[in-house]
C-alpha positions as CSV (number, residue, x, y, z in Angstrom):
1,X,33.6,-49.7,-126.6
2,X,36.2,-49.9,-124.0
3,X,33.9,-51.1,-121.2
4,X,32.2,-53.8,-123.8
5,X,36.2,-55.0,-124.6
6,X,36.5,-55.3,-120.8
7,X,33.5,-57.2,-120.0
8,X,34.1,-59.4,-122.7
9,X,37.4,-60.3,-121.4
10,X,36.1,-60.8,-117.9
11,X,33.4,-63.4,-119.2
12,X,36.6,-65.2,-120.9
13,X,38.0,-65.3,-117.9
14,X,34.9,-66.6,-116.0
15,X,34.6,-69.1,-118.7
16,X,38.6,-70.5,-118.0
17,X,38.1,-70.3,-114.6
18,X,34.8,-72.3,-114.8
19,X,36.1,-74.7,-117.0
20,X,39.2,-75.2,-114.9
21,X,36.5,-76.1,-112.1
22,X,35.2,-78.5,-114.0
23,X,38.2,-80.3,-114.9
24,X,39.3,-80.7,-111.3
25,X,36.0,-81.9,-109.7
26,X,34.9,-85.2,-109.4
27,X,31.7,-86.7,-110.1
28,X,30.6,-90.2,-109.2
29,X,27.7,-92.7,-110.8
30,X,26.9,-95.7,-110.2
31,X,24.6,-99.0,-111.4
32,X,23.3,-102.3,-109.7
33,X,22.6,-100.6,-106.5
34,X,25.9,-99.4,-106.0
35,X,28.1,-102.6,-106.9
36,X,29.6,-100.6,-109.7
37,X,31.1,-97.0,-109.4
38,X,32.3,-94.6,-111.9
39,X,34.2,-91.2,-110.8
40,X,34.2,-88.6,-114.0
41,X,35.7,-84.9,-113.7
42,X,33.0,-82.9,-114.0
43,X,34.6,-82.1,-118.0
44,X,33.2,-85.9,-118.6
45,X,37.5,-87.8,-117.8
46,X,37.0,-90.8,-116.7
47,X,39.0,-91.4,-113.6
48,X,38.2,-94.2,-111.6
49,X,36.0,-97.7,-111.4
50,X,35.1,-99.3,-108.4
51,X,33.5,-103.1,-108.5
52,X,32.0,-104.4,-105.8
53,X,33.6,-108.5,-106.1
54,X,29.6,-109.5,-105.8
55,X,29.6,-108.5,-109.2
56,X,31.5,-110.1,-110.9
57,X,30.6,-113.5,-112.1
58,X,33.2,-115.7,-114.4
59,X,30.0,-117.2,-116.4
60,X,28.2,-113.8,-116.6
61,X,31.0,-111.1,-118.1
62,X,28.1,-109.4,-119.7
63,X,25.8,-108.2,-116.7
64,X,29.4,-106.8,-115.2
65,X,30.5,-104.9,-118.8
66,X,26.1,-103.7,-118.6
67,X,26.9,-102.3,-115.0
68,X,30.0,-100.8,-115.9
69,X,28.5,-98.8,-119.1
70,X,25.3,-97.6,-116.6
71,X,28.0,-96.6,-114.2
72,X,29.7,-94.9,-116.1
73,X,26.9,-93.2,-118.2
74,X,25.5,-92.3,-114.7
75,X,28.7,-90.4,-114.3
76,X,28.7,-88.6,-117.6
77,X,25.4,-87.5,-117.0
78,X,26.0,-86.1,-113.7
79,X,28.9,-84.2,-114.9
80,X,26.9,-82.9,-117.8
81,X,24.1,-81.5,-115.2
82,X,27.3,-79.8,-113.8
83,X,28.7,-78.2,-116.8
84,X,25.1,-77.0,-117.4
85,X,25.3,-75.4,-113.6
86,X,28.4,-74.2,-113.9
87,X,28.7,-72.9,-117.7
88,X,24.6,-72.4,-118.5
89,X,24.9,-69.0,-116.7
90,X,28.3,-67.9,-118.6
91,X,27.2,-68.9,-121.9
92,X,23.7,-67.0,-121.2
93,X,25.9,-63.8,-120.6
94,X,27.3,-64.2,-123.2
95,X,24.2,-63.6,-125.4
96,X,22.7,-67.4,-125.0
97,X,23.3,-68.4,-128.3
98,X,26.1,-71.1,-127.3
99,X,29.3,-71.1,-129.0
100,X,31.1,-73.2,-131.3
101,X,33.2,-75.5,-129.5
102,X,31.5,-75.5,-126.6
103,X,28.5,-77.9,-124.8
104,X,25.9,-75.6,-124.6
C-alpha cells in the first residue's frame, strides 16, 4: 500500500511539474499567411498579437477582427496538441479515465 501511496504522489508531482511546463511555454498561430500572429502559453494564456500593418484596412475592420480570431484559434489549438503531448501520457498512468478538472 506504501509503494501505491508513493507512486501516486510521484504522478502528482509529474502532473505539477508538467503543468508548470505548460504554463511557461509559448505557442504561436497565425492566419492570412502570416500577417496576423497569436503567442498562447501552452495552458491556452493569451500573451501576445502581432499585425502585420498590410492588414489592417480602416474600411475593412472585419477581415482584421476574422484574422485575429484564426490567429488566435490557431494558437489555442496548438497549445491544446501540446497539453495532449505533455499531459496524455500522465493522465494515461493514471488509469486513462481523465479526471475531473482536468483537459483530458
Amino acid at each position: 500500500m506504501q509503494q501505491l501511496l508513493q507512486q501516486a504522489q510521484k504522478m502528482q508531482q509529474d502532473l505539477a511539474a508538467a503543468q508548470q511546463e505548460l504554463a511557461e511555454t509559448p505557442v504561436e498561430g497565425s492566419a492570412g499567411g502570416g500577417l496576423v500572429k497569436a503567442t498562447v502559453t501552452g495552458a491556452g494564456e493569451l500573451q501576445g498579437l502581432v499585425i502585420d500593418p498590410k492588414a489592417v484596412d480602416p474600411e475593412d475592420t472585419e477581415t482584421l477582427a476574422d484574422l485575429v480570431l484564426a490567429a488566435v484559434r490557431d494558437a489555442n489549438a496548438a497549445a491544446q496538441q501540446l497539453q495532449q503531448e505533455k499531459l496524455g501520457p500522465l493522465a494515461q498512468g493514471l488509469g486513462g479515465g481523465g479526471m475531473p478538472g482536468l483537459p483530458f
